[in-house]
C-alpha positions in Angstrom: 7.1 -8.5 -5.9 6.7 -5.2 -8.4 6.6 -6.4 -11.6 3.5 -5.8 -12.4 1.9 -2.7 -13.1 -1.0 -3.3 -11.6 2.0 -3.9 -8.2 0.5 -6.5 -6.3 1.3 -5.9 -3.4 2.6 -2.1 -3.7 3.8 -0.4 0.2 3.0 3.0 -0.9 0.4 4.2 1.3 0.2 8.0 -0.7 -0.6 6.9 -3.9 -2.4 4.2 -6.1 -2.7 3.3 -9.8 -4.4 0.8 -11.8 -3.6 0.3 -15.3 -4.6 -1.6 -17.1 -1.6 -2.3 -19.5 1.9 -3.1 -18.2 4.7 -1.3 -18.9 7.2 -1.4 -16.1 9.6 -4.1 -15.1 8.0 -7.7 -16.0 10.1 -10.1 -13.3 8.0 -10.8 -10.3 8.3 -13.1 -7.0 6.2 -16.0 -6.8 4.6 -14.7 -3.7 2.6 -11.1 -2.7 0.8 -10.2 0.0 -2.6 -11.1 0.3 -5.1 -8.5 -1.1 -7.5 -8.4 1.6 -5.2 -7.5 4.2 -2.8 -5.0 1.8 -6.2 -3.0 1.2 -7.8 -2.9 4.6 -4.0 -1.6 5.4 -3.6 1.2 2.8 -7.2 2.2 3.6 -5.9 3.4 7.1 -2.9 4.6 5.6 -4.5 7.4 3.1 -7.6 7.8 6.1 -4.2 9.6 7.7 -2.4 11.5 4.5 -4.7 14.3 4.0 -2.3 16.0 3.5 -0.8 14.3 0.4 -0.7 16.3 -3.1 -3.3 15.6 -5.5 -3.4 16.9 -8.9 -5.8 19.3 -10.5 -4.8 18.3 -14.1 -6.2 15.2 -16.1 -2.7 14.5 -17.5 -0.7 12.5 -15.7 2.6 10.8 -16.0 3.7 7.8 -14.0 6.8 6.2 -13.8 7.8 3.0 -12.2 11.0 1.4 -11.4 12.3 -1.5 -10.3 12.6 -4.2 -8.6 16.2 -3.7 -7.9 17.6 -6.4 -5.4 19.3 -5.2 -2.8 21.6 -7.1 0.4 21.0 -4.9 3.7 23.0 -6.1 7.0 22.5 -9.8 5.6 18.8 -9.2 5.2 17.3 -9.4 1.0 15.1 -6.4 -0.5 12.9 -5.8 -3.3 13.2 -2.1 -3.9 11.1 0.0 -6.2 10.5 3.4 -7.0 7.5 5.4 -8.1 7.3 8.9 -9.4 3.7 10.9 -10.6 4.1 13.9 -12.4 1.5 16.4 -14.4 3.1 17.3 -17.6 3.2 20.9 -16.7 4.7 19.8 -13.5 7.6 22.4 -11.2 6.2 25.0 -8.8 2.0 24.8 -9.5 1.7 21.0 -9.1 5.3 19.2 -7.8 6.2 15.2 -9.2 6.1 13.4 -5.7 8.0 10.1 -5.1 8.1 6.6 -3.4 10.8 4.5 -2.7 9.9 1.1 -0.8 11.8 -1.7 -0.2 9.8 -5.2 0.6 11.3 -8.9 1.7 8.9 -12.3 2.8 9.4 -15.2 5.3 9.8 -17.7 5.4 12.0 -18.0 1.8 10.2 -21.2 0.7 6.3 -20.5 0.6 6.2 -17.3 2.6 3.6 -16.2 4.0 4.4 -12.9 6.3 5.6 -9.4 3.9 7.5 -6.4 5.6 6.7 -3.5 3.7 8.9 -0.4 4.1 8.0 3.0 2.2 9.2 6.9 2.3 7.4 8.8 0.3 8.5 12.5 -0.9 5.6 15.3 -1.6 7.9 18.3 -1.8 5.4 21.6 -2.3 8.5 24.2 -4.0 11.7 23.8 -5.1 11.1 21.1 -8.1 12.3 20.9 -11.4 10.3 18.3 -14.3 10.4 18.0 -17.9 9.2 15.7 -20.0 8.8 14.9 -23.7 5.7 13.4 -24.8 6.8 11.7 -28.5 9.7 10.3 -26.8 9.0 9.8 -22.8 12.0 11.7 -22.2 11.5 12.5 -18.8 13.8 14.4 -16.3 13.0 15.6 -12.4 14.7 16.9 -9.4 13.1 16.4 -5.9 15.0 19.7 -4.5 16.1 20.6 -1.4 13.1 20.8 0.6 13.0 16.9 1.4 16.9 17.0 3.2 18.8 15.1 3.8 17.4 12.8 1.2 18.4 13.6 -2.5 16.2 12.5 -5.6 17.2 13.7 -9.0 16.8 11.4 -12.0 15.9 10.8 -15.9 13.8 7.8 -17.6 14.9 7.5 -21.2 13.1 5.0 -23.0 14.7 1.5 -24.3 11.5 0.4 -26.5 9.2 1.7 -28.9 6.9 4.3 -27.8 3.5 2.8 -28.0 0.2 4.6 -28.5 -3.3 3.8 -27.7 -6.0 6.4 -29.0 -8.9 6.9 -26.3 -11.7 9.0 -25.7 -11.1 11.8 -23.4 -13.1 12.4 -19.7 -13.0 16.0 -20.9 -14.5 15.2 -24.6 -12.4 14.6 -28.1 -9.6 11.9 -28.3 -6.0 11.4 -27.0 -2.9 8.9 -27.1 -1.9 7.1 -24.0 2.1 6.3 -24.4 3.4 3.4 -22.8 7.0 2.3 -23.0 9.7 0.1 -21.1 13.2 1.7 -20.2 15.9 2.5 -17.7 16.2 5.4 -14.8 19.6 7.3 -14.4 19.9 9.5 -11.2 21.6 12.1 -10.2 21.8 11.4 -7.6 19.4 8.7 -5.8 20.7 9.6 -1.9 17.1 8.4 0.5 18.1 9.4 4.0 16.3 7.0 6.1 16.0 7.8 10.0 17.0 4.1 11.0 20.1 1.9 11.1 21.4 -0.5 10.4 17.9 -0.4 8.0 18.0 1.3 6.0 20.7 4.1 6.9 21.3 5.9 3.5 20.6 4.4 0.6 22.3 5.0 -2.9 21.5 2.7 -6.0 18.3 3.2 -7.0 16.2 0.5 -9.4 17.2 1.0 -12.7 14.9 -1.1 -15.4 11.9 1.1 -15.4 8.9 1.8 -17.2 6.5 4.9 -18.2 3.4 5.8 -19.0 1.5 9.2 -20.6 -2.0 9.2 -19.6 -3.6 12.2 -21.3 -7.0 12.3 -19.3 -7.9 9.0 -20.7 -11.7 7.9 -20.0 -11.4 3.9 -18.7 -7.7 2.6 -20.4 -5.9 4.4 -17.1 -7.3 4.9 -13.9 -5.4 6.9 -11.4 -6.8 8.0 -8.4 -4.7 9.1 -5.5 -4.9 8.0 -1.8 -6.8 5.2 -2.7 -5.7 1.8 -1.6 -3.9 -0.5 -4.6 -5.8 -3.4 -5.2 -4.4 -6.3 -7.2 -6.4 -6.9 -10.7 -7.2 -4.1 -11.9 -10.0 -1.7 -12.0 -13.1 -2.6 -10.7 -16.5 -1.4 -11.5 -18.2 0.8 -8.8 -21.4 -1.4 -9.1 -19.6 -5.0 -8.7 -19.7 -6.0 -5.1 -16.9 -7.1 -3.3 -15.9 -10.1 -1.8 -16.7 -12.0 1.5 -14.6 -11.8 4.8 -14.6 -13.8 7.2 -16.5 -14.2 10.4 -15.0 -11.6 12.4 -12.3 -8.4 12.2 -10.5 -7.1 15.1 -8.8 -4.0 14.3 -7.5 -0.7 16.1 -5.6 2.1 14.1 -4.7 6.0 14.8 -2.5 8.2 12.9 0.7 6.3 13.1 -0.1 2.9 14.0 -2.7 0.1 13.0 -3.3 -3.7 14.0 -5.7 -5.6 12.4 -6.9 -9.3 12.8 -8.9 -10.3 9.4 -10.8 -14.0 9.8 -10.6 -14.9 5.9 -13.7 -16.2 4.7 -14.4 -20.1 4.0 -10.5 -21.0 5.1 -8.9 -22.0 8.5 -7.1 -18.7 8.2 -6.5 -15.4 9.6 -4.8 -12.5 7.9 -2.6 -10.2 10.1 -2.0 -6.3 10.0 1.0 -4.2 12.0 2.0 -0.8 10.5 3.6 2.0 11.8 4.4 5.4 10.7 4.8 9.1 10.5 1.8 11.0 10.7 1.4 13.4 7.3 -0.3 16.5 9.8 3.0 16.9 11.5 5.5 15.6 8.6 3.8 16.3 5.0 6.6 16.1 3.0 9.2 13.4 3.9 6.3 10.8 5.4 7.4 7.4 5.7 5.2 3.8 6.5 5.7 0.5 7.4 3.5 -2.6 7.6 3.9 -6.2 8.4 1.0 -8.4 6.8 0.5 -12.1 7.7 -1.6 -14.8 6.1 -1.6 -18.1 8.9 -2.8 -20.9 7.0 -4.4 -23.5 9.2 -4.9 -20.9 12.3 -8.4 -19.2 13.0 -8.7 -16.6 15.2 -11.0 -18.3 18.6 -14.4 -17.6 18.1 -15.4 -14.4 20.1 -18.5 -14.6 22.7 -20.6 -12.0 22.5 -24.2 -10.9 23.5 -26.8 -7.9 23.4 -24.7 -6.5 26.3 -21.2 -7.1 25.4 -18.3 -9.4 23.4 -14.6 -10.5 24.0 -12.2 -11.9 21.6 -9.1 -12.9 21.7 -5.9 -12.7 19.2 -2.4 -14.2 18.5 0.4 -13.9 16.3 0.3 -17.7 15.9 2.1 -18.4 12.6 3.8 -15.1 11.3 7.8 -15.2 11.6 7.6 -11.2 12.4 5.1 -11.4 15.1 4.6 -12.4 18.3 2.4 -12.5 21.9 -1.1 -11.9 21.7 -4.0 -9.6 23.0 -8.0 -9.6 24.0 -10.1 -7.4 22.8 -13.2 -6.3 25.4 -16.6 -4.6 24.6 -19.0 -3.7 27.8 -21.8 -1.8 25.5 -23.6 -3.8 23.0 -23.0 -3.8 19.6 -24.6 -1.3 16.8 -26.5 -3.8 14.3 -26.4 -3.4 10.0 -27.8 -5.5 7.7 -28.7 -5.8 4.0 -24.7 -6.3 3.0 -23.8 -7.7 0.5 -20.7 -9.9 -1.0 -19.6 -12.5 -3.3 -17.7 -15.8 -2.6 -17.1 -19.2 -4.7 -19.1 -17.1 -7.7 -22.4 -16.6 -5.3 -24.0 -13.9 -3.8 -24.0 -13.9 -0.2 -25.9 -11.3 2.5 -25.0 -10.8 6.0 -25.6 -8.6 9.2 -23.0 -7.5 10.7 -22.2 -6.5 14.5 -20.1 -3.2 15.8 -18.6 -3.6 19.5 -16.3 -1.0 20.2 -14.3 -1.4 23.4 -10.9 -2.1 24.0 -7.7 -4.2 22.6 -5.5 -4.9 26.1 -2.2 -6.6 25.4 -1.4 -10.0 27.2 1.4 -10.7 29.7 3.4 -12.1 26.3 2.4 -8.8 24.7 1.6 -8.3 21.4 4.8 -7.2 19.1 5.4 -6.7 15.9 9.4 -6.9 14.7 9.9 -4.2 12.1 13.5 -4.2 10.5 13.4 -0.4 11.5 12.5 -1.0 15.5 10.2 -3.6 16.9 6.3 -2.1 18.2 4.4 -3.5 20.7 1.3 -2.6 21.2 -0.5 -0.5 24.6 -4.2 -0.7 25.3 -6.1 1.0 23.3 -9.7 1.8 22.1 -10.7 -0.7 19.4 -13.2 -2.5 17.4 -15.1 -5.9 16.5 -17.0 -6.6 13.4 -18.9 -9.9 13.7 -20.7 -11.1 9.9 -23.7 -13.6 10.2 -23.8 -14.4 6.9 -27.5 -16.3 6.1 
């Protein structure tokens, strides 16, 4: 699933970088989730992590780690880890850390991802080092994010290797890059579930590194921003098509999302769940279930100047079930000149806002975490229709 740098298919929801040359771990699984979804996911995740660190420096180093297979009550994980640092690093501006463990179904094909993340932004307490030449890096967590324990060193296995760039603040600079392992002392993530995840204590070992000095268009890091597969893209390149319609509701710890996909009989699925940041800012922890349904479209909603209905299913994804209808009395708030691209053409569409409400059915709408099944309760929601033309 990791693998790549660029992490298709990364469950962090606090933090996001592009770059644009690999240097972590190069195994990946021959499946991730689908891009559309992850993004429209981690863009309601960071929407509700104000309270995430950002750094003031340029610098930046990132580490990355993993994937580290791991057994769980019978149940098969990819975990990873992810660490940001600023090369001054300790009290003014602490490393923060992810650790996330991901598995698919069904094994052959799959086509639904459970994505499981707790993230670590202590603000005191730290400890970093780190050695630019070599990559020699070195950090403690500290105390404030108890019970869990995070403490470890990258040492590198490969040839530091350099890439001269021009600057965002002027002048030129070296971006080092370089593959290696993680030791820990110790790696102890206290997770508020059982049996998953309970405590665990072997953390991913193969890692990789990378020194980004302030770089102007080689690295790209940007926190709170969702993680979207391929790399950077440029602000002025528009994006692509969805489909006809999205259903979706979200609030600060839970969103569900129905995504039509555009020019396919298929619908993409969204369940996450989480802490919210505002009352738990430094030991925050996420988890989302994403769907694609080949061969399933969601029915096509009726709607008018007055009012729309839709209805949705968890037809086709192994960790979902029941169903729901969404209902709009008020008629719908009307954009157009959008634009997006599909099969290599430009395409421009209208689209239509209801808002109203998402009620569950008798067979109610649930989605089976690994950490506690959630099913949803009526609440307030929305319907974007696209008439494309």
């Amino acid at each position: 699933m990791r693998g790549r740098l660029a992490l298709l298919g990364r469950a962090s929801i606090c933090t996001t970088v592009l770059v644009a040359a690999g240097v972590a771990a190069t195994s990946a699984s021959a499946a991730s989730p689908p891009a559309r979804p992850l993004a429209l996911w981690q863009r309601w995740s960071r929407a509700h992590a104000a309270g995430r660190p950002s750094f003031t420096a340029l610098a930046t180093i990132f580490m990355e780690a993993g994937p580290r297979e791991v057994l769980i009550n019978g149940t098969r994980y990819e975990m990873g880890m992810t660490v940001f640092a600023s090369p001054g690093g300790g009290s003014s501006e602490p490393p923060f850390a992810d650790v996330d463990l991901v598995r698919t179904a069904p094994k052959t094909h799959p086509t639904a991802f459970q994505l499981h993340d707790y993230s670590f932004a202590p603000t005191s307490g730290t400890t970093f080092s780190f050695d630019r030449d070599t990559l020699a890096t070195s950090f403690d967590l500290g105390a404030t994010i108890a019970p869990s324990q995070l403490a470890g060193t990258f040492t590198a296995t490969s040839p530091v290797s350099k890439r001269r760039c021009t600057l965002i603040t002027g002048g030129h600079g070296y971006l080092r890059q370089a593959a290696g392992t993680m030791g820990y002392s110790p790696f102890s993530i206290a997770t508020p579930s059982s049996p998953f995840f309970g405590t665990l204590t072997a953390g991913p070992v193969r890692a990789g590194e990378a020194f980004d000095p302030g770089c102007r268009g080689v690295v790209v890091i940007h926190f709170l921003q969702p993680l979207i597969a391929g790399g950077p893209r440029a602000a002025h390149r528009l994006h692509r098509c969805a489909g006809r319609e999205t259903v979706s509701t979200a609030n600060a710890t839970e969103e569900w999302t129905f995504d039509k996909v555009y020019g396919k009989h298929q619908t993409d699925e969204i369940a996450a769940t989480g802490t919210d940041p505002s009352t738990q800012p430094v030991d925050a922890e996420s988890h989302a279930i994403i769907g694609e349904t080949p061969g399933y479209d969601l029915p096509l909603p009726a709607h008018n100047a007055s009012g729309a209905t839709a209805k949705v299913f968890s037809a086709g994804n192994p960790f979902m079930s029941g169903g729901a209808v969404f209902a709009s009395s008020h008629g719908p708030q009307i954009t157009g000149g959008h634009k997006c691209v599909a099969l290599g053409m430009t395409r421009h569409f209208t689209t239509l806002r209801y808002v109203g409400q998402l009620v569950p059915n008798t067979n109610a709408l649930t989605a089976a975490f690994d950490t506690g099944s959630v099913t949803l309760v009526a609440r307030m929601a929305t319907l974007i229709l696209r008439q494309y033309h």
